[in-house]
C-alpha positions as CSV (number, residue, x, y, z in Angstrom):
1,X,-13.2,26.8,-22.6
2,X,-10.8,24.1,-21.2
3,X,-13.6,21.1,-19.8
4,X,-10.9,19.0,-17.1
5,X,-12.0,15.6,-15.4
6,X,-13.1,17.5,-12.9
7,X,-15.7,18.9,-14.2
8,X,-19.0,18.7,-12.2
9,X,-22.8,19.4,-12.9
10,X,-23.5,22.5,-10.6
11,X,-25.7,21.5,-7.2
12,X,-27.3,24.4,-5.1
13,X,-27.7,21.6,-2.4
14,X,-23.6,22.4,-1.8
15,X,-24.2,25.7,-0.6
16,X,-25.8,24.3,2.9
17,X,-23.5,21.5,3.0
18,X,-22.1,20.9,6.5
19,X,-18.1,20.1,6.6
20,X,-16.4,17.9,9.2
21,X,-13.7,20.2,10.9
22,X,-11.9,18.0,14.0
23,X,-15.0,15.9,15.1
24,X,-17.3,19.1,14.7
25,X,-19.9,19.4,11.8
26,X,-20.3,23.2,10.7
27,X,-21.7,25.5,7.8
28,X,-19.7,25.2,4.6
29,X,-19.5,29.4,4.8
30,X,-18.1,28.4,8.7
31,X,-16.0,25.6,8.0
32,X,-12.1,27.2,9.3
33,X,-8.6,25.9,9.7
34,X,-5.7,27.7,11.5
35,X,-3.2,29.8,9.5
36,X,-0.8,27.8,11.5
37,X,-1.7,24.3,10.3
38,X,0.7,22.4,8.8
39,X,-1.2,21.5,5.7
40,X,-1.6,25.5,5.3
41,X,2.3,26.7,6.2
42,X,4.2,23.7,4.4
43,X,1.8,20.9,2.2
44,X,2.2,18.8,5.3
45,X,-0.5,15.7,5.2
46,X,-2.4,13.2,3.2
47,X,-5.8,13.5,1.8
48,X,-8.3,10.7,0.1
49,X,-11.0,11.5,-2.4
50,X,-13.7,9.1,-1.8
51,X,-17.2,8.5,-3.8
52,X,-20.4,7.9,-2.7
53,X,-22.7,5.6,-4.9
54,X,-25.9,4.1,-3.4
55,X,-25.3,4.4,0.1
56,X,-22.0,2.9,-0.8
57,X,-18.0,4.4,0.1
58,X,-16.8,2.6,-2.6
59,X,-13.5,0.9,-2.4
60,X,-12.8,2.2,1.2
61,X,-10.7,-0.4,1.9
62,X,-8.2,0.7,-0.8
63,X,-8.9,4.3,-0.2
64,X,-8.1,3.2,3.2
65,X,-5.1,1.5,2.7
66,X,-3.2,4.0,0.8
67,X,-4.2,7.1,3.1
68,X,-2.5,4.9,6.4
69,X,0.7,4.1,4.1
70,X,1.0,7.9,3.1
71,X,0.6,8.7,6.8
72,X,3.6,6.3,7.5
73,X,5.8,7.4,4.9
74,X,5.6,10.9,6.1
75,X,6.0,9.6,10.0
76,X,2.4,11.3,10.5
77,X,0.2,9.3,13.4
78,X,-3.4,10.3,12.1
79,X,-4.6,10.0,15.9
80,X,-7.9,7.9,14.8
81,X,-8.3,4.2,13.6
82,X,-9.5,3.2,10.3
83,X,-13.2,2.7,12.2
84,X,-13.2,6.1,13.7
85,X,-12.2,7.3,10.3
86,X,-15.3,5.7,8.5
87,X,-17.7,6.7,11.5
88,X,-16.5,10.1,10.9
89,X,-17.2,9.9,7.1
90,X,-20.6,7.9,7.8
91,X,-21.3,10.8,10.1
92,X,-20.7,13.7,8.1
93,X,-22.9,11.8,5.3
94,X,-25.5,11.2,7.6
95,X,-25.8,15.4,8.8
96,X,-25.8,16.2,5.3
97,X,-28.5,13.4,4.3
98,X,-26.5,11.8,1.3
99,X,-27.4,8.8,-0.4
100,X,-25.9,9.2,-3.7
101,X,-24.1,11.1,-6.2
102,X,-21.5,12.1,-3.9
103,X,-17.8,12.5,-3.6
104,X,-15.7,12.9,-0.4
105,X,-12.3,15.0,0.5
106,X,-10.9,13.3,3.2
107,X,-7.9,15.5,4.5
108,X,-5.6,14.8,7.2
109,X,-3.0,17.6,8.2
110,X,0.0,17.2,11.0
111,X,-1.8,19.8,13.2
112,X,-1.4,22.9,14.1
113,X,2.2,24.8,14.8
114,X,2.9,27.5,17.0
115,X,4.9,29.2,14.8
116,X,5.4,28.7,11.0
117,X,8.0,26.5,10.2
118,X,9.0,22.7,8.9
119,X,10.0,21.4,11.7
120,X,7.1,18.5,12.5
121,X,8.4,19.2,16.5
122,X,6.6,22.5,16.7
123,X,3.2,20.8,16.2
124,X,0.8,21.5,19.1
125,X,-2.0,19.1,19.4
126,X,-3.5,16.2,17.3
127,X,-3.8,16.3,13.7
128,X,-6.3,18.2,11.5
129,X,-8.7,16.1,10.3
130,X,-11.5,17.6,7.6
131,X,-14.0,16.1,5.4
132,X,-15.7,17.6,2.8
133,X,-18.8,15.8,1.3
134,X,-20.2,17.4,-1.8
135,X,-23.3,16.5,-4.5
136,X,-21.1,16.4,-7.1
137,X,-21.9,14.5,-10.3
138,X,-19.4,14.5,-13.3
139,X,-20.5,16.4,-16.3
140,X,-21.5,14.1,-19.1
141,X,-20.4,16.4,-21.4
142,X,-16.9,16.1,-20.8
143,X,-17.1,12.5,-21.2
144,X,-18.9,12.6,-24.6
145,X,-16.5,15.4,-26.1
146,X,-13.3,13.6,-24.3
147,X,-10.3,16.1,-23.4
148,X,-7.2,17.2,-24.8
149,X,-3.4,16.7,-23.6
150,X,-0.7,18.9,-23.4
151,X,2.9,18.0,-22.5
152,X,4.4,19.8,-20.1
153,X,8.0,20.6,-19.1
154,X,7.2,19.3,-15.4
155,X,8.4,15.8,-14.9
156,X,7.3,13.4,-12.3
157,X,10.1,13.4,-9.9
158,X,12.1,10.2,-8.4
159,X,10.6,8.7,-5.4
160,X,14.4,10.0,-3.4
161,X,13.2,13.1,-2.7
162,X,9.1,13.2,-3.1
163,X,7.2,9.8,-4.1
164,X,5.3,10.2,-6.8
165,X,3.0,8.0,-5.6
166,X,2.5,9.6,-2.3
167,X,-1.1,11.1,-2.2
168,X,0.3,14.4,-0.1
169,X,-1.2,18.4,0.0
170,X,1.8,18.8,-1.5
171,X,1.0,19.3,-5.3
172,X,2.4,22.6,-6.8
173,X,4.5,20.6,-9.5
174,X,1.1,19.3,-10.6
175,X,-0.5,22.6,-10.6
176,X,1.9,24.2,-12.4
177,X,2.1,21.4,-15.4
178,X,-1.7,22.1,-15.2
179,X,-1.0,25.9,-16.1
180,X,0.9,25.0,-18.6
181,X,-1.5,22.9,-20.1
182,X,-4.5,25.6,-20.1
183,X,-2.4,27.9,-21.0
184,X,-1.2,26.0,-24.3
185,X,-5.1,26.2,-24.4
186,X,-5.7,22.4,-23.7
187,X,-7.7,20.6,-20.5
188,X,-5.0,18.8,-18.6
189,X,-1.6,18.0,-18.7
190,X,0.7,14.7,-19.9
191,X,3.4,15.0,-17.5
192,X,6.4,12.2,-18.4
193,X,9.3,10.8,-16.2
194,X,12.5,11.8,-15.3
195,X,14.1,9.3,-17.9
196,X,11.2,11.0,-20.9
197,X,9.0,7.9,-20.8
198,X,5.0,9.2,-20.6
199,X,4.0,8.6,-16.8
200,X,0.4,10.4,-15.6
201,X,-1.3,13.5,-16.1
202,X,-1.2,16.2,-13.2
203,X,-4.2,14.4,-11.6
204,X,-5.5,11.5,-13.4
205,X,-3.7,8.6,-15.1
206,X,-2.9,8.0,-18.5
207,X,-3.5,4.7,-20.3
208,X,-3.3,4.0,-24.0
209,X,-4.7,1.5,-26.0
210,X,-3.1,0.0,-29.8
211,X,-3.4,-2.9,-31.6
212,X,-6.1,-4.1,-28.9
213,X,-3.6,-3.5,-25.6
214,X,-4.2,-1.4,-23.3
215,X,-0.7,0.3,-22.3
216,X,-0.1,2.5,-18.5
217,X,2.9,3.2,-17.3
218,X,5.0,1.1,-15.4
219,X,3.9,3.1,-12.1
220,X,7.0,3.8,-10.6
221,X,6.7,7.6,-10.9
222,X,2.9,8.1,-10.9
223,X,0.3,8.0,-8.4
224,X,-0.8,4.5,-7.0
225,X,-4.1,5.3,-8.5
226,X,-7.3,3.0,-7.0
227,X,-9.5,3.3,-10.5
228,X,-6.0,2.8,-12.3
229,X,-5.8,-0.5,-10.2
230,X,-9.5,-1.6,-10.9
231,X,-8.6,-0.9,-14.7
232,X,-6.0,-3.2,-14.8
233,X,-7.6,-6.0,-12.6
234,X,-10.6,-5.8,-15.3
235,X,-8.7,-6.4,-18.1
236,X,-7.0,-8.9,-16.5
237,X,-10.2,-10.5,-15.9
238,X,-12.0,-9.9,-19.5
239,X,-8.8,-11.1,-20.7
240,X,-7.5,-8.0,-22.4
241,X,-4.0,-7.9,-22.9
242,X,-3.0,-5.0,-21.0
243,X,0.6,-3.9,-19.9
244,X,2.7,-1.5,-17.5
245,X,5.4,0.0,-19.3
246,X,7.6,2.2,-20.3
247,X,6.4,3.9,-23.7
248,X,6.9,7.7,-25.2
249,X,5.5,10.3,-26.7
250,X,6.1,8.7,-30.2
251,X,3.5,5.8,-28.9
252,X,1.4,7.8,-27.6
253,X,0.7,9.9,-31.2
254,X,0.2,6.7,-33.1
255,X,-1.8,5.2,-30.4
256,X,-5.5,4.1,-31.8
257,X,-7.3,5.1,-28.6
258,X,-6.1,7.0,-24.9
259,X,-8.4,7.3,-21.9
260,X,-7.4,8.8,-18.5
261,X,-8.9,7.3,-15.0
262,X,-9.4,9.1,-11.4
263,X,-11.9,8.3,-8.4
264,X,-14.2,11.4,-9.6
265,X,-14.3,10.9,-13.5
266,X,-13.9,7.4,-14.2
267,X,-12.8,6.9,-17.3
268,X,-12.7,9.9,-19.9
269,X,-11.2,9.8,-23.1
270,X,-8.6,11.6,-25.5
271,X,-8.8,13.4,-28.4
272,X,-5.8,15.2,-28.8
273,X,-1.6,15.1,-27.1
274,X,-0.1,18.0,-28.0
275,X,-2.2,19.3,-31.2
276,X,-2.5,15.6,-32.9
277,X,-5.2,13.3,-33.2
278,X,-5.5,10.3,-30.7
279,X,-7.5,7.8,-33.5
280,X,-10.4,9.3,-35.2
281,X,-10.2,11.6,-32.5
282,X,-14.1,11.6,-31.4
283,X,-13.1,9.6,-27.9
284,X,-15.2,6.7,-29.1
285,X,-13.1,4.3,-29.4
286,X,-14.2,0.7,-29.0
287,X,-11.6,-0.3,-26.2
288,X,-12.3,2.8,-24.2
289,X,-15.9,2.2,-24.3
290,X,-15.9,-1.9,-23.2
291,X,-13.5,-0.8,-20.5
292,X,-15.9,1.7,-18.9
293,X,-18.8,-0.3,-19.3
294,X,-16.8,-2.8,-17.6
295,X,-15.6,-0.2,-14.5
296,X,-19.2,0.4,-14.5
297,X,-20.1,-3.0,-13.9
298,X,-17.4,-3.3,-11.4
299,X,-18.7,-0.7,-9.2
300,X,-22.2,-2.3,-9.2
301,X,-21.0,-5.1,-8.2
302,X,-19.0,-3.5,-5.2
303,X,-22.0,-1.6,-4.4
304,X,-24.0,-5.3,-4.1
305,X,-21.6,-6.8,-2.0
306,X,-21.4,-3.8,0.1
307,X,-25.1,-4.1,0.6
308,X,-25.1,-7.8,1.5
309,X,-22.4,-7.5,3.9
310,X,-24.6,-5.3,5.8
């Protein structure tokens, strides 16, 4: 059975969750939007994922940042400043009585229309605004048995007609390279560039590591991923030569270790691209294990400084 990043330890706490809907905190089994929202009829908005650690929103700032640029590039005014925004996430943690172990869906929608169509002129009202706050821990087990790759057909488009980097509703590209990966009977997929060079998966990035440097691509056609970014600063710091690229397929087979790295999962590692090995293929590989030691370190000391600023 495929085991994806995404993977979380079941909670019956979920069931009784309440969900932020437009400043109003209801039932999970209640929780609505209109068939005429935007996000609903065309993919329109932007949406945050957001985790919960110790009383902490960690890295809301940059969580924060990249949510109001999305909103900008799509000429969407989110209606609420970046302090309403928290107090509405603080709030909805607060109903639900959250401490820890949490992560956060932070979705923001042009609004409703009053007919279905594109055109952003036909929105009545102020966006949509939702946040869903669930106990959700990752499974462990998909971190010790690492997952496996597949390639798809799907590239990573050019930012001229949909930035990759834009973190929009909009996804179906990414879910159908993800069908093609399960179906190829594999966890996730590799999805590469338009000019064949390996860019992301479908909703993590890719990194790999050989000869002791860390490799990611050179970010132009994947998503502007926050734990991607904290990767990179860390090895900066520990002084691990690590690079943006462009590399392909052929690297990635002969590379000694890969990892992948999202908000929910962390870091999880590789065993297999496309049917062959990544290094012994047990996902224990030295690199991958100092560099999530050191993301775990990272978020510790966030979650201090959090504290103190308080």
């Amino acid at each position: 059975m495929p085991a994806g990043t995404h993977n979380a330890l079941p909670d019956p706490r979920n069931e009784t969750v309440l969900i932020y809907v437009d400043g109003e905190l209801v039932p999970r089994a209640e929780a609505k939007v209109s068939v005429f929202d935007s996000g609903f009829l065309v993919g329109d908005g932007v949406w945050e994922g957001i985790r919960l650690h110790r009383g902490v929103l960690l890295h809301l700032d940059e969580h924060l940042d990249r949510l109001f640029q999305g909103a900008r590039a799509i000429g969407l005014d989110i209606g609420l400043s970046r302090a309403e925004l928290t107090a509405a996430l603080r709030a909805t943690i607060a109903a639900n009585r959250m401490t820890d172990g949490v992560h956060m869906r932070l979705m923001i929608t042009r609004g409703i229309k009053h007919t279905p169509a594109q055109d952003p002129r036909l929105t009545v009202g102020a966006p949509t605004v939702v946040i869903i706050a669930e106990h959700k821990r990752a499974d462990p087990r998909t971190t010790a048995a690492g997952i496996r790759l597949f390639t798809s057909t799907v590239r990573r488009g050019s930012p001229d007609y949909l930035d990759p980097r834009l973190n929009c509703h909009s996804k179906l590209h990414e879910v159908i390279a993800l069908i093609q990966a399960l179906e190829a009977g594999c966890d996730e997929a590799l999805m590469l560039d338009i000019h064949g060079f390996v860019s992301t998966c479908n909703s993590t990035n890719f990194f790999m590591v050989k000869n002791g440097a860390v490799w990611t691509s050179t970010g132009q056609y994947c998503m502007n991923g926050i734990t991607r970014a904290k990767v990179l600063a860390i090895c900066r710091d520990a002084g691990i030569p690590a690079a943006e690229k462009n590399f392909s397929l052929t690297d990635v087979y002969d590379a000694d270790e890969a990892f992948v790295t999202g908000t929910f999962g962390g870091l999880t590692p590789v065993v297999q691209v496309d049917g062959r090995r990544i290094g012994d293929g047990s996902g224990n590989g030295a690199m991958t294990g100092r560099l999530r030691d050191l993301y775990l370190e990272e978020i510790e000391a966030a979650v201090a400084a959090a504290q103190d600023s308080r």
